[in-house]
C-alpha positions as MATLAB code, in Angstrom:
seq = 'XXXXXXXXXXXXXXXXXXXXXXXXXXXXXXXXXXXXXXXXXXXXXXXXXXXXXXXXXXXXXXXXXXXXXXXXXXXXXXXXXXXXXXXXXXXXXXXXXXXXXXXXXXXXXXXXXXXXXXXXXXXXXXXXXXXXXXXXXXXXXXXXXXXXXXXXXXXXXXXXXXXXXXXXXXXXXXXXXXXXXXXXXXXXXXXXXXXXXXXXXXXXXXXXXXXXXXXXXXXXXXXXXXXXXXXXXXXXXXXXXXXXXXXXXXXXXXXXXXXXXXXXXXXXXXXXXXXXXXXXXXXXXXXXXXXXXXXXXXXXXXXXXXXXX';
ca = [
      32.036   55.153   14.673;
      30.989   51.640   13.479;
      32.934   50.562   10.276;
      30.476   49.533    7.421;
      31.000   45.755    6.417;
      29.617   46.407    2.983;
      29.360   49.285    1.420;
      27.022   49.918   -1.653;
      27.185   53.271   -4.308;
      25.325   53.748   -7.462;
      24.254   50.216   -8.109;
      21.456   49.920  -10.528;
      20.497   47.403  -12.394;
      18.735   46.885  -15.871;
      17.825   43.314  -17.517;
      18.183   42.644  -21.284;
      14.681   42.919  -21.775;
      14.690   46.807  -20.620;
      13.182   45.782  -16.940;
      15.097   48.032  -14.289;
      15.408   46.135  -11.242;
      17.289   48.733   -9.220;
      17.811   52.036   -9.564;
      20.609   53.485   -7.981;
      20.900   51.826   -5.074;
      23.282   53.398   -1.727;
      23.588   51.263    1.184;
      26.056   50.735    3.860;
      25.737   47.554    6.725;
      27.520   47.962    9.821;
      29.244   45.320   11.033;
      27.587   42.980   13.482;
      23.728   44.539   12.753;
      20.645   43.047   11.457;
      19.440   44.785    8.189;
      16.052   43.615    7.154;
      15.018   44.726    3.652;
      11.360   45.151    3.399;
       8.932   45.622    0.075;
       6.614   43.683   -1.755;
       7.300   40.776   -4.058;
       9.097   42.458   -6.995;
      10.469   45.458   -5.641;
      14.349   44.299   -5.977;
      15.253   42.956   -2.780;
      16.659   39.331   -4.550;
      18.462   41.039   -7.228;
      20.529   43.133   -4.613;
      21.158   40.250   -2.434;
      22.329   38.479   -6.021;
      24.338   40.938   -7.337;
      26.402   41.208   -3.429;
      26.421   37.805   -3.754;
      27.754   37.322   -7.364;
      25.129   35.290   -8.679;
      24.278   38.767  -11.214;
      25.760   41.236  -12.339;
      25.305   44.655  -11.948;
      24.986   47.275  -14.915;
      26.331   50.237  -12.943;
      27.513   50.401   -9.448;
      29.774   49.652   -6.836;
      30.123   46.847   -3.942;
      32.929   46.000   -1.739;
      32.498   43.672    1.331;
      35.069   44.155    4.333;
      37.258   46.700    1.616;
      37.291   43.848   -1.137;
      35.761   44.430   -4.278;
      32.989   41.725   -5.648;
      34.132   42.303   -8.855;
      38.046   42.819   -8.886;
      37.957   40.632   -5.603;
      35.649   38.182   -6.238;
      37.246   35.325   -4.378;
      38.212   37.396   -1.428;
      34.310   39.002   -1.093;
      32.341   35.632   -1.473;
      34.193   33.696    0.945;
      32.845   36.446    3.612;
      29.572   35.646    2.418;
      27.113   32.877    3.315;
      23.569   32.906    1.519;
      20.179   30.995    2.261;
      18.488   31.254   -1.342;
      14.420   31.733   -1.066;
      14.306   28.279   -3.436;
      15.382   25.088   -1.096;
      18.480   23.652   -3.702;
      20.057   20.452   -2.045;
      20.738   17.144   -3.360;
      18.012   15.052   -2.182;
      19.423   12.235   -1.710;
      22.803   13.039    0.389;
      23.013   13.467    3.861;
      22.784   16.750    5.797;
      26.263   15.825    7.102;
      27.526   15.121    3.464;
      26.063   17.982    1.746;
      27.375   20.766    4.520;
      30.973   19.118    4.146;
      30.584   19.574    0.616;
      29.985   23.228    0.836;
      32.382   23.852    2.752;
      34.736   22.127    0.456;
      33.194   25.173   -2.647;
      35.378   27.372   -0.608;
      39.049   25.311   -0.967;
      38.910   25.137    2.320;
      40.202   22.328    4.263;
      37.775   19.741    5.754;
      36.893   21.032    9.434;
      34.549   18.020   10.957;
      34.279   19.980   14.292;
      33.202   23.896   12.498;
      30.568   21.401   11.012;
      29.089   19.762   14.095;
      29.433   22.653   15.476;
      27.461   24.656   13.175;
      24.723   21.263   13.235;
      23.922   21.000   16.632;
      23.422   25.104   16.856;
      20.747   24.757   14.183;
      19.352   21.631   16.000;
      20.237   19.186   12.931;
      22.980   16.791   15.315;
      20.668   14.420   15.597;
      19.404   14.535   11.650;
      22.891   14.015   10.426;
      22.804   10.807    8.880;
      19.017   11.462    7.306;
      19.319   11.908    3.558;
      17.851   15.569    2.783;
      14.741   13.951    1.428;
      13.433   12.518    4.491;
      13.560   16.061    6.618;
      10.421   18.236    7.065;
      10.603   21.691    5.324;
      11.249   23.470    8.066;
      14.862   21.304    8.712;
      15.523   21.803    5.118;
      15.466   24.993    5.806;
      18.133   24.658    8.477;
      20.511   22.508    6.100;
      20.732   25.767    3.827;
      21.550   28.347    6.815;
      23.998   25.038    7.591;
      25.356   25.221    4.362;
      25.946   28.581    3.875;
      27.668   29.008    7.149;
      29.982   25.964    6.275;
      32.876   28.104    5.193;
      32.876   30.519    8.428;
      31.451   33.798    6.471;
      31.240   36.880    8.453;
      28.270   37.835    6.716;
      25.039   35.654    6.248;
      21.996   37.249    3.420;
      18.853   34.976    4.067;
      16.191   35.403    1.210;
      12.828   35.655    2.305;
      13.681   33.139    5.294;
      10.539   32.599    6.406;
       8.546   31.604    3.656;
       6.151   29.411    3.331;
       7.093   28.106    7.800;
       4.958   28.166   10.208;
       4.317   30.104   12.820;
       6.153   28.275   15.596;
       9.038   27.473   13.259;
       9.461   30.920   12.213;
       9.888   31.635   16.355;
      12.698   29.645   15.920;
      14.497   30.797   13.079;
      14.369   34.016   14.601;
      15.750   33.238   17.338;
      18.639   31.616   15.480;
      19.544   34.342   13.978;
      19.760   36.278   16.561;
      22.069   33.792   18.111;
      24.331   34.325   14.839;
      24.445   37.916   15.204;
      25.684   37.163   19.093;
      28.510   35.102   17.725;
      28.953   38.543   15.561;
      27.742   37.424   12.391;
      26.706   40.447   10.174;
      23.098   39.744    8.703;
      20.731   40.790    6.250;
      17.206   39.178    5.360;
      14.413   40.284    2.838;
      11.117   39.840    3.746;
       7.634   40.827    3.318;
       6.563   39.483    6.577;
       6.606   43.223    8.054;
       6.465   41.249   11.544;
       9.539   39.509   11.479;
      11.568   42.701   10.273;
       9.642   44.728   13.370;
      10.782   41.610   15.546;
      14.582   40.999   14.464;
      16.058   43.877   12.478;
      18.033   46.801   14.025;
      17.544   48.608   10.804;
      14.871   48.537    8.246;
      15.432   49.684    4.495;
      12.620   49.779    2.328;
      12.822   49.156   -1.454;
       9.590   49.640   -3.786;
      10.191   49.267   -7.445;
      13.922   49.196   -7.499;
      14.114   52.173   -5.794;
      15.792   52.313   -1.869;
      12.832   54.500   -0.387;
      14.391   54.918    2.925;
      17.239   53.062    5.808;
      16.699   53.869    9.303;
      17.402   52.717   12.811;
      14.078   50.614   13.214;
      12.985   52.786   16.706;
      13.707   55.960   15.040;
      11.434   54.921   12.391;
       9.083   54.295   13.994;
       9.291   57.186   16.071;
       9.521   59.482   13.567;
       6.568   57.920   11.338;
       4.629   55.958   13.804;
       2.159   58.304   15.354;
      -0.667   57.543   18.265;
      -4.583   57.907   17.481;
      -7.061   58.766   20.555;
     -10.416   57.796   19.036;
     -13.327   59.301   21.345;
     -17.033   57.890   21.404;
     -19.489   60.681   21.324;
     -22.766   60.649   23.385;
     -24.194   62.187   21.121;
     -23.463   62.837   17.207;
     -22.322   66.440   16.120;
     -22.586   67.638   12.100;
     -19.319   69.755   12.498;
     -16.116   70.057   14.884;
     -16.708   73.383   16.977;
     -14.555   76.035   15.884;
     -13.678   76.166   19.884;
     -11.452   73.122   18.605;
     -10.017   73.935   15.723;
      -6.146   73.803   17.277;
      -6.657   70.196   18.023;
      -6.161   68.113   14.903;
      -9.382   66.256   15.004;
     -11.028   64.353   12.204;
     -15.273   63.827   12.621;
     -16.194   60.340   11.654;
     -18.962   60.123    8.713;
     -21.796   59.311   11.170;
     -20.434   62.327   13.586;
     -19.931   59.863   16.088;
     -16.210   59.134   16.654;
     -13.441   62.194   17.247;
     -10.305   61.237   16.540;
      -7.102   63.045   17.528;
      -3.508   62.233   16.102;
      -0.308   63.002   18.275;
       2.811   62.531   18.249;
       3.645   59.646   20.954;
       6.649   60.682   21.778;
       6.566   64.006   22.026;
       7.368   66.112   24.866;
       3.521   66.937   25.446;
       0.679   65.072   23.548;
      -1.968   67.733   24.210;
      -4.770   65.730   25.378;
      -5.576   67.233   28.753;
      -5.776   70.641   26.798;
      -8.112   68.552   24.305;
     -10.190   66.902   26.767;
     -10.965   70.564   28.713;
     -11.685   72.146   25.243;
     -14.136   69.190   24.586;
     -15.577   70.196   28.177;
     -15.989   74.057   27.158;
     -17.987   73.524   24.218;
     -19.751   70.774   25.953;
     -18.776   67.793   24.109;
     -19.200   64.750   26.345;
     -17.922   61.215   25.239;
     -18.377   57.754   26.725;
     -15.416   55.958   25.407;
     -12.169   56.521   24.734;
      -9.162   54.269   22.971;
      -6.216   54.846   21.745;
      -3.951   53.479   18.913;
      -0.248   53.229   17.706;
       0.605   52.694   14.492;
       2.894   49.514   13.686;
       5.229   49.092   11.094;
       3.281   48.116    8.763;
       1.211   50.916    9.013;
       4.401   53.057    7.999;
       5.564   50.586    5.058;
       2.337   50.894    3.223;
       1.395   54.549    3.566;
       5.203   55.009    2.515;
       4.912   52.663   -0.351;
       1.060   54.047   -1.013;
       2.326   57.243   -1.321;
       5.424   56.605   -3.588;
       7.428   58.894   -1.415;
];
């Protein structure tokens, strides 16, 4: 059985002002996955990754990373952990080579000048390190903070909202970057609310919506278990009312009695169409058109977050 990394029990989390950020939080991350934490702006994905990373405090709760406790452990935990904050924070005017040194140097450890052109030239910043910060796009900026927070050699990397605000094509690339990570067996967690990139990268997907952890599951056996298939079928002609000759199918009529449309389980062991399509036949339905349709992630994460589950 895989050993958890971190392990998380209990932790909730209420501000001064009343707010409740979490709400008794349980997670565990396996060592070596990618966790992506998905739910809207506000729903407490920061303040977890804050509180794992020491940056707040939590008002009940456990952590421990790799057995050592963030709290009675503190030194022990952090220097497992490297974090990418959502806000860029460098010093504009050092260079990426200075400014990764530096952070390394947050750690005690000893200077290391080949861990950091090692860890420069797998992000692609070799050639950019002599460029103060200020000069770099957004996108390399970007790069100088995974950089940074992979200075001291943590097993564990949390990237906040990675993605934000990058394009398309450099988003490509970060993903594929951390996947690299993860093959050098770096553990990883990211928030997002880009439901694509957590569908793309993550082997498991938890889902937080106001505070609350709503759900953490293998990413295929979520969506197997709540993605479901649609066959939509054109009618030649409109019909008032589904024939009770069909009423084992699970059909819905559209409005305008045009469109049947049948929801199945895509993975199960028979989908029942053929015994659909020669019911249709019997009571003389005919159709011209027929499509069918799978329901993404993101279908899941909003009826899951619609219906406050």
């Amino acid at each position: 059985m895989q050993q958890p990394i971190i392990s998380i029990s209990n932790l909730s989390k209420t501000y001064a002002s009343g707010f409740t950020a979490l709400k008794s939080v349980d997670l565990e991350v396996m060592r070596g996955e990618i966790l992506a934490l998905l739910g809207p702006n506000g729903a407490g994905k920061t303040t977890l990754i804050s509180i794992v990373t020491g940056i707040v405090n939590a008002t009940t709760g456990t952590v421990t990373v790799d057995g050592h406790d963030i709290v009675k452990d503190y030194r022990a935990a952090r220097s497992l952990i490297g974090l990418v904050p959502q806000e860029l924070t460098t010093d504009a005017f050092e260079t990426v080579w200075a400014t990764v040194t530096h952070s390394r140097g947050l750690f005690g450890l000893k200077p290391d000048p080949a861990h950091i052109e090692k860890v420069l030239k797998d992000l692609a910043l070799w050639d950019k390190k002599d460029n103060k910060i200020l000069e770099l796009s957004g996108g390399m900026k970007r790069r100088v903070m995974i950089a940074k927070a992979l200075s001291h050699e943590p097993r564990i990397l949390f990237l906040d909202e990675p993605t934000a605000g990058v394009d398309v094509e450099l988003r490509k690339e970060m993903w594929a970057l951390v996947r690299a990570l993860r093959a050098l067996g770096v553990t990883i967690i990211l928030t997002t609310h880009y439901i694509a990139e957590a569908e793309e990268m993550a082997d498991r997907i938890g889902i937080i919506d106001k505070g609350e952890l709503r759900l953490v599951e293998n990413k295929d056996e979520l969506m197997r278990k709540l993605g479901s298939k649609q066959l939509r079928l054109e009618l030649q002609e409109p019909i008032e009312v589904v024939p009770t000759g069909l009423d084992g199918h699970k059909l819905e009529l559209s409005g305008d009695g045009t469109t049947l449309t049948y929801t199945y389980d895509a993975h199960g062991a028979r989908t029942g169409i053929s015994a659909l399509l020669a019911d249709l036949s019997r009571v003389g339905i005919r159709f011209k058109d027929l499509q069918t349709h799978q329901s993404s992630l993101e279908d899941i994460f909003v009826n899951l977050v619609r219906d406050g589950k």
